[in-house]
FILUM-40360 format. One line per 10 residues: number of its first residue (from 1); for each residue y, z, x of C-alpha. Coordinates in nm, 3 decimals, decimal comma. Layout:
# residues N
NUM> Y/Z/X | ...
END
This chain:
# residues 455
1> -0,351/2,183/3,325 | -0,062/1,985/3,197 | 0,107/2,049/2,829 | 0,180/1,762/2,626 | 0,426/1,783/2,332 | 0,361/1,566/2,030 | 0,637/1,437/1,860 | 0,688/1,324/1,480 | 0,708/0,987/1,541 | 0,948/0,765/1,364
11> 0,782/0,563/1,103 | 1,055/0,339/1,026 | 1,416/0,247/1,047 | 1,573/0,457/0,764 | 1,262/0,752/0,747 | 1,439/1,051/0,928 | 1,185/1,323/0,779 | 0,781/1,335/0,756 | 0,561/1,546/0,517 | 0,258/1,699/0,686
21> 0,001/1,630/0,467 | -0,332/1,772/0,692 | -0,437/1,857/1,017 | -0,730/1,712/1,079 | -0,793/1,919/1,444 | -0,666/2,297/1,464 | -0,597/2,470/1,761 | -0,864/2,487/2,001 | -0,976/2,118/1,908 | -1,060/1,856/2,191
31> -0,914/1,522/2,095 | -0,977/1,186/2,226 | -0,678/0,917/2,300 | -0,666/0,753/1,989 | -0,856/1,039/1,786 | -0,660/1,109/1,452 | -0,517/1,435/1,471 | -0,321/1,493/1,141 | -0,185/1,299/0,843 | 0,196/1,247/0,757
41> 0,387/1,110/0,477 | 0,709/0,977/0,423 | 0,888/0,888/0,066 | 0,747/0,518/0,120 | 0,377/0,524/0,286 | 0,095/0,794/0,402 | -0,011/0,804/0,796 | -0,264/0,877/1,037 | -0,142/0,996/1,369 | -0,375/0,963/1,633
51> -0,308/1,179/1,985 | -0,136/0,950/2,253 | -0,380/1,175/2,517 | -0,661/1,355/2,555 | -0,688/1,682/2,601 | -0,758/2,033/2,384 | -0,443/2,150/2,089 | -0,328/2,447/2,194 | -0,061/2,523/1,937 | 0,054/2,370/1,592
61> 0,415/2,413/1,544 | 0,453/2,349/1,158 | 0,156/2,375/0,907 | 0,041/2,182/0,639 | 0,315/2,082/0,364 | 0,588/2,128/0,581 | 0,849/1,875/0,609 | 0,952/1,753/0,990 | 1,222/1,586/1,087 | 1,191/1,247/1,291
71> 1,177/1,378/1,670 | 1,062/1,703/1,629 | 0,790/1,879/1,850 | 0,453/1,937/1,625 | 0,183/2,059/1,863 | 0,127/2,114/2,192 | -0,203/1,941/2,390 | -0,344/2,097/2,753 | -0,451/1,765/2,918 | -0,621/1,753/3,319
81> -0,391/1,714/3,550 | -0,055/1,875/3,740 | 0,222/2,011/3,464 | 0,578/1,835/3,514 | 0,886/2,033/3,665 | 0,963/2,213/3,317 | 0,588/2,280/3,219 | 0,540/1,996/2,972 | 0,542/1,660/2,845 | 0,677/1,503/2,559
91> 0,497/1,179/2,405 | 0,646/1,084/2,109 | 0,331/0,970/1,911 | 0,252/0,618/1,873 | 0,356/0,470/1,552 | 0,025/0,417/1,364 | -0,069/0,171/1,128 | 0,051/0,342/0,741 | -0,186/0,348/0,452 | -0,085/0,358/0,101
101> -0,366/0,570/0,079 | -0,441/0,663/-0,295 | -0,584/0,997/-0,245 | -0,479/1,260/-0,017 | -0,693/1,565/0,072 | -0,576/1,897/-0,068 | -0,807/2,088/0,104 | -0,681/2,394/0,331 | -0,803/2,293/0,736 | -1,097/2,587/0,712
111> -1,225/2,567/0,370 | -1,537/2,639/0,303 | -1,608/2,277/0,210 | -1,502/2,146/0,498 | -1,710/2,400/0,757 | -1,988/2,262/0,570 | -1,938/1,892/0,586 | -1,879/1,976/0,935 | -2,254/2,108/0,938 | -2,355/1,828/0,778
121> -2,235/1,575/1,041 | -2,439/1,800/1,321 | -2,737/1,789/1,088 | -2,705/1,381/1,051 | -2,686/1,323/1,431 | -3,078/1,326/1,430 | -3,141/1,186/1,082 | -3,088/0,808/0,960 | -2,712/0,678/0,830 | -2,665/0,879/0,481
131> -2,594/0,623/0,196 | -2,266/0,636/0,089 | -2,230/0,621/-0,321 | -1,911/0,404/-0,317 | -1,731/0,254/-0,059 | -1,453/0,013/-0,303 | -1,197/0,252/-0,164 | -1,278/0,380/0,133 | -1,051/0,384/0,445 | -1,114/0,286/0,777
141> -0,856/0,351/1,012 | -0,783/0,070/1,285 | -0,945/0,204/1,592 | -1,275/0,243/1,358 | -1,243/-0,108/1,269 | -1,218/-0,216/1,585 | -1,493/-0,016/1,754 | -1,704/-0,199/1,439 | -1,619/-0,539/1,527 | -1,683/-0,490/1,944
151> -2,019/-0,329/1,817 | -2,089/-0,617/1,577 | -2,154/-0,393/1,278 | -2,136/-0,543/0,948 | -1,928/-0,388/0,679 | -2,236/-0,296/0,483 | -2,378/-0,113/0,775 | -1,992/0,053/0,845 | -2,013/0,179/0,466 | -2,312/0,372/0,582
161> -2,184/0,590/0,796 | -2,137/0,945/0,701 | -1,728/1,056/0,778 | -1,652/1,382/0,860 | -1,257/1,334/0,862 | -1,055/1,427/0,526 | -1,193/1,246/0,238 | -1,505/1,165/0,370 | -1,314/0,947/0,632 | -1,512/0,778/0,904
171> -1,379/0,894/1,266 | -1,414/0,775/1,618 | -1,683/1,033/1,688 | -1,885/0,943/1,359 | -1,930/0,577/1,445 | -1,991/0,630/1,836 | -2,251/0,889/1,683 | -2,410/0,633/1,500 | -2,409/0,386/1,748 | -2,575/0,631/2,002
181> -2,838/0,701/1,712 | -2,852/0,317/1,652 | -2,933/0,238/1,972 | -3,193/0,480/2,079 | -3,410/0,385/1,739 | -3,683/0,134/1,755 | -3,551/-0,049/1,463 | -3,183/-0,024/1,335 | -3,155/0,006/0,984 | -3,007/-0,253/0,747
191> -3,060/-0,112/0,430 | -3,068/0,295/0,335 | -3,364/0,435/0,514 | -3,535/0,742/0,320 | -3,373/1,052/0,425 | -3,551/1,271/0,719 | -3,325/1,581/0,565 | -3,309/1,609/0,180 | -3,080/1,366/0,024 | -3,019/1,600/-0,242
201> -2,940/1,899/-0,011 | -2,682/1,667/0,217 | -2,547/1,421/0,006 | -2,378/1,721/-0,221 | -2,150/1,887/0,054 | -2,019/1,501/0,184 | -1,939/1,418/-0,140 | -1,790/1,773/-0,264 | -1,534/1,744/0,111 | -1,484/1,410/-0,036
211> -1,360/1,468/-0,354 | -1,297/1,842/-0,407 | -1,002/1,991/-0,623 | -0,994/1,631/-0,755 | -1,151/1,670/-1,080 | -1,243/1,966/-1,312 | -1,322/2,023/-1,635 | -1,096/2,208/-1,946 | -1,444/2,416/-2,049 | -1,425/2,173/-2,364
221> -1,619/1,870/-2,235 | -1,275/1,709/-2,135 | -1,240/1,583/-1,765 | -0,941/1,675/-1,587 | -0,819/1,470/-1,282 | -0,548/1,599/-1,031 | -0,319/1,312/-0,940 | -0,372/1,213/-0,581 | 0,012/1,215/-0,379 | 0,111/0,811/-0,396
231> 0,054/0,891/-0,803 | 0,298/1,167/-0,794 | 0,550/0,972/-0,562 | 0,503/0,734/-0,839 | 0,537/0,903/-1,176 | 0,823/1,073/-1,011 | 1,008/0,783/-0,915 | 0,974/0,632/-1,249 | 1,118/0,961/-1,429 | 1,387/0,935/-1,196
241> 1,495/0,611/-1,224 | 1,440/0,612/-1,591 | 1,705/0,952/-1,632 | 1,976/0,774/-1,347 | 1,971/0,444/-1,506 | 2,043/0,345/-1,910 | 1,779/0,037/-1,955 | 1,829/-0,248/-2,139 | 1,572/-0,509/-2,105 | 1,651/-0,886/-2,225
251> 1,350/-1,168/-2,303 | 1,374/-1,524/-2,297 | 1,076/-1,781/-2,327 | 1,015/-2,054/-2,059 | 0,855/-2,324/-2,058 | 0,688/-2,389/-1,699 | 0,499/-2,726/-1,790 | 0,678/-2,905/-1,485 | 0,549/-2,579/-1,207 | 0,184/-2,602/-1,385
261> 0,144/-2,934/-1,363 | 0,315/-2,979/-1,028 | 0,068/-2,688/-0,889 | -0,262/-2,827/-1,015 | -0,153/-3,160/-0,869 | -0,076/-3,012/-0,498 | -0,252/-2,681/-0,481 | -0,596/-2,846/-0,317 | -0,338/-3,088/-0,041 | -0,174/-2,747/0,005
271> -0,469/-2,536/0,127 | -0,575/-2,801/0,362 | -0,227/-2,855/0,469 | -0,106/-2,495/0,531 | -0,468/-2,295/0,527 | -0,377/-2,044/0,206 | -0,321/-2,084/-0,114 | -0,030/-2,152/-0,322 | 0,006/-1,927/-0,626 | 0,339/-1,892/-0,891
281> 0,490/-1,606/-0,723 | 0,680/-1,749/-0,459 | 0,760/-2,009/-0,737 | 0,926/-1,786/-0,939 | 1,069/-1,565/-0,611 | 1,264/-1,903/-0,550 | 1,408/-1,921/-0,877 | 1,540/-1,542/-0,817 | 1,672/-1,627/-0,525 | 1,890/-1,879/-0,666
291> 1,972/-1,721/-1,008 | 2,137/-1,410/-0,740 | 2,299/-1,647/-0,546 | 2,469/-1,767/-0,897 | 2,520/-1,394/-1,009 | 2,538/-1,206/-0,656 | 2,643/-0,895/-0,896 | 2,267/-0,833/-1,012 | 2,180/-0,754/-0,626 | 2,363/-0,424/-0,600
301> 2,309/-0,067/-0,603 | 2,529/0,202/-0,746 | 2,644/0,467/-0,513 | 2,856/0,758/-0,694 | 3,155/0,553/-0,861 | 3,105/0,231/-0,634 | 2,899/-0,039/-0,629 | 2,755/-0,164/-0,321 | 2,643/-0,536/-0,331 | 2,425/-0,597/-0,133
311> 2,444/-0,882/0,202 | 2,058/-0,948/0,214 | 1,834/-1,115/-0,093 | 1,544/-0,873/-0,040 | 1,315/-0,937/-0,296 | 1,034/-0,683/-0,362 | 0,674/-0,773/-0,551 | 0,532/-0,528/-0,744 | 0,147/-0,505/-0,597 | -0,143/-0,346/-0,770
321> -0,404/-0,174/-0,542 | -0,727/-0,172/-0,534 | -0,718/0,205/-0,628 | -0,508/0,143/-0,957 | -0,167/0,274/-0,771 | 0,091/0,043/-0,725 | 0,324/-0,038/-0,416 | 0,622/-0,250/-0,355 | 0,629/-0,522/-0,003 | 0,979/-0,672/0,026
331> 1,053/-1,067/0,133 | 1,357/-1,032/0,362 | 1,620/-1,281/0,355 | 1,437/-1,450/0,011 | 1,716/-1,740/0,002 | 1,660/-1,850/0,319 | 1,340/-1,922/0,307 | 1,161/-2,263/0,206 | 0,868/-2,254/-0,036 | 0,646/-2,266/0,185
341> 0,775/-1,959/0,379 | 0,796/-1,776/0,073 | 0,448/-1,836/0,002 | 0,321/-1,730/0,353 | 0,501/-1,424/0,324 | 0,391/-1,359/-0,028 | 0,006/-1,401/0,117 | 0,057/-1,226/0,424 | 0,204/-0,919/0,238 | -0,073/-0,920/0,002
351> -0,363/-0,936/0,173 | -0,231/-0,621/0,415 | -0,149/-0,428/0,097 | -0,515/-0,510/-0,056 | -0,640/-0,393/0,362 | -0,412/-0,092/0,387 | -0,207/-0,244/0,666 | 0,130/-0,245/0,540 | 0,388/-0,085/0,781 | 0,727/0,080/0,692
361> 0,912/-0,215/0,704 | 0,745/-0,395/0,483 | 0,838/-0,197/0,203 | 1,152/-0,101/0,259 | 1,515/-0,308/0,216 | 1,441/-0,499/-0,129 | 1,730/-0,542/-0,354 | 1,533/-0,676/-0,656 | 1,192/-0,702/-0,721 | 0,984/-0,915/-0,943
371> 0,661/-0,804/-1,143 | 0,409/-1,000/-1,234 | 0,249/-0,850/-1,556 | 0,088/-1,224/-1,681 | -0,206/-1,123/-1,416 | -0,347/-0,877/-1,610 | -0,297/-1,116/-1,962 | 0,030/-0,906/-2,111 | 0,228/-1,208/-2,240 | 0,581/-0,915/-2,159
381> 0,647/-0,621/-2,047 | 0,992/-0,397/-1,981 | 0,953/-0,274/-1,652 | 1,145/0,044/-1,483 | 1,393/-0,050/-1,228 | 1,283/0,029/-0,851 | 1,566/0,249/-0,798 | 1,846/0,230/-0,616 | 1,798/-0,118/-0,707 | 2,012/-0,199/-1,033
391> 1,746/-0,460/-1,228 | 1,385/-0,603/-1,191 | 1,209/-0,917/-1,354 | 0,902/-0,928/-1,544 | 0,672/-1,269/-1,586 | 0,413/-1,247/-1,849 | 0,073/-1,513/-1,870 | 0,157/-1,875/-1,910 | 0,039/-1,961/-2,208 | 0,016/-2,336/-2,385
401> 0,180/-2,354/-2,729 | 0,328/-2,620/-2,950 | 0,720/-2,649/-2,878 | 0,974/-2,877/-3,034 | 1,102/-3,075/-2,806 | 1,442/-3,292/-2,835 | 1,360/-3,666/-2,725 | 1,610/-3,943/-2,736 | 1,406/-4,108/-3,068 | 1,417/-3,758/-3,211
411> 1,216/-3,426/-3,192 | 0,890/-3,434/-3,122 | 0,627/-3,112/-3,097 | 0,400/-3,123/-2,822 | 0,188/-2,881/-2,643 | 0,354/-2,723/-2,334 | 0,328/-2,431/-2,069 | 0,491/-2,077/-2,216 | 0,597/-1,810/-2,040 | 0,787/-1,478/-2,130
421> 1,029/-1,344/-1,893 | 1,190/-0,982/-1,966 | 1,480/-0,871/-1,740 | 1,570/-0,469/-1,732 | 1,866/-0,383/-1,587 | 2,104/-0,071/-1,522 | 2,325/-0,082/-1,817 | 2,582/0,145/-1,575 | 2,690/-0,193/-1,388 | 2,490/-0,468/-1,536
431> 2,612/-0,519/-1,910 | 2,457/-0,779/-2,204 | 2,634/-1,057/-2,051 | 2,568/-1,044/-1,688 | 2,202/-0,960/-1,757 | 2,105/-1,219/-1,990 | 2,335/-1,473/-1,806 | 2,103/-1,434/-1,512 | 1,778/-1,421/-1,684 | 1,897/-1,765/-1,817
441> 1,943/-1,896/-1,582 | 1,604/-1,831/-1,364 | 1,431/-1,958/-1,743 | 1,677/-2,333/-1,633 | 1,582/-2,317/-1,253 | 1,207/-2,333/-1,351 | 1,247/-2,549/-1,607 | 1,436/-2,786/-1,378 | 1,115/-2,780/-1,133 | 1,077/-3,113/-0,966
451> 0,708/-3,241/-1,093 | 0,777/-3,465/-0,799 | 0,829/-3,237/-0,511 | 0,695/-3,318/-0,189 | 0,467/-3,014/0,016
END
């Protein structure tokens, strides 16, 4: 037998430590190459870590909760084979694909309702697919996703499948269990079969692994639910940044008739120049972008008595999840990119923060960031600074409204395209001046839009 030390792998370029958030095998477990074997965390994302081997965990080095540093040996696997010169192996484990995940199991490795959705997923491997109540938020890692594709299962069949891993996850062995089941039936199902054990008697435990220690009641009727991790990474960021930094926020009012127009005039040319759609963000990201080239002083971070200004135009967009939480992918290098690639990158960060896909990198770096709070209808809003980062930029709904507007045979009112912009900014390093100076002038670089720009 060989030994095979797993290693906290590095999950990006500035992460040097990793929470252990659960280990989904314990010591004993066999594990497949690829087979998740516990979950991390860093300040910025949650992971998956799957075993680079195969083989049976012999030992687990650091438990639950506790905090590793980048390098580190966690466990130890026995794989087949002949042992190397000093009795073991060290594979760093592969970087995995991170998931903002918005809820984290808190339940201890052997609690009781765990051992029993374990029984559960013995009892189901002779009884049809077990309907799954919700599946809006449900995680599938890569490998399961790709084992679903080769199979050609749909993703109303995938939602079907009963998960054993924490939070009711769907693992490698769960979906090569179904597929074994699939294919020896006569007929495969394609909607939710009745139950050959007793819904009510199976469907309990899965959901109580799922969801336990996430909700409870005060006794008076009152439901109480336990913030999952990412929401306490969140509300203590925002307490944080809110007791380093004095915020002032500033307003003005733009009027974006020249963008609105110019959009509804390209935005079908667009798609069937470029295959995705163009939306305001990277619109307004480009007006950022210039406004900090103009004021270079906003893009800084404060570090003791010094301020650090910052090289790179990193700008971050605020993203709202599917689960409610709400995470932060950074455009590197903003300024030197062309509308276009500013809208690419906009849609390509998007759609892998709506898919769970986003990687260290992509969320790490900004300098500024830019919130979009017109997309749920607020016409403003004063945002918290992403710290270190010294201000961030709110857009509000475009809305049309009569405005006065100074002609050359006098003033004239005339219905155009609105739009509040709020700026708050660390009051520490960015005073009234600087602050509204730049909000200005993003309000005069969209209002200067060329109607006439060419895609």
């Amino acid at each position: 037998m060989a030994r095979v030390e797993l290693i906290m792998p590095k999950m990006g370029e500035s992460i040097i430590e990793a929470t252990i958030l659960n280990w989904v095998k314990g010591v004993g477990d066999t594990v497949q190459e690829d087979e998740t074997v516990l979950e991390i965390a860093t300040d910025k994302v949650d992971s998956e870590i799957p075993s680079p081997v195969s083989g049976k965990i012999t030992e687990i080095l650091f438990e639950k909760d506790a905090v590793v540093p980048v390098g580190q040996v966690i466990a130890i696997l026995e794989t087949e084979g002949q042992p190397s010169s000093d009795g073991a192996t060290s594979v760093p484990v592969a970087e995995s694909t991170p998931t903002p995940t918005p809820k984290v199991s808190d339940t201890p490795a052997q609690s009781p309702a765990e051992a029993v959705s374990k029984s559960v997923h013995q009892a189901v491997q002779t009884a049809a697919p077990l309907p799954v109540v919700s599946s809006e938020d449900r995680f599938y890692s890569p490998l399961v996703k790709s084992i679903a594709k080769a199979e050609g299962l749909s993703q109303a069949e995938l939602d079907q499948i009963p998960g054993t891993g924490a939070n009711g996850r769907v693992n490698k062995n769960d979906i090569k269990a179904y597929l074994q089941r699939r294919g020896s039936s006569v007929q495969a199902p394609t909607q939710p079969a009745a139950q050959t054990v007793t819904h009510a008697a199976m469907a309990a435990p899965v959901m109580a692994s799922a969801n336990v220690s996430s909700t409870k009641s005060d006794g008076g009727g009152d439901e109480i639910i336990e913030m999952d991790r990412m929401r306490k990474l969140i509300a203590n960021h925002m307490v944080m940044s809110k007791k380093t930094s004095p915020h002032v926020t500033s307003f003005v009012e733009v009027d974006v008739t020249n963008v609105v127009n110019w959009r509804n005039k390209i935005k079908n040319n667009y798609i069937a120049k470029y295959g995705e759609k163009l939306t305001f963000t990277p619109i307004f990201m480009e007006a950022v972008a210039k406004a900090i080239t103009d004021f270079p002083l906003v893009n800084v971070s404060v570090e003791g008595d010094n301020i650090k200004v910052k090289k790179n135009i990193n700008i971050g967009m605020a993203t709202a999840l599917p689960s409610g939480n709400l995470i932060v992918p950074v455009i590197k290098n903003a300024n030197h990119l062309s509308l276009n690639g500013l809208a690419t990158s906009v849609n390509n960060l998007a759609k892998k923060a709506r898919e769970n896909k986003l990687k260290p990198d992509d969320i790490q770096g900004g300098t500024f960031t830019l919130t979009n709070v017109g997309t749920f209808g607020n016409v403003m809003g004063t945002p918290i600074i992403n710290q270190p980062q010294v201000a961030i930029l709110a857009v509000g709904a475009i809305k049309k409204k009569p405005a006065v507007l100074e002609t050359e045979y006098g003033d004239v009112i005339a219905i155009r395209h609105l739009m509040f912009c709020s700026l708050s900014y660390d009051h520490r390093v960015v005073d009234g001046f600087l602050g509204g100076s730049f909000l200005r002038k993003v309000g005069d670089y969209l209002e200067a839009f060329d109607p006439n720009r060419t895609i």
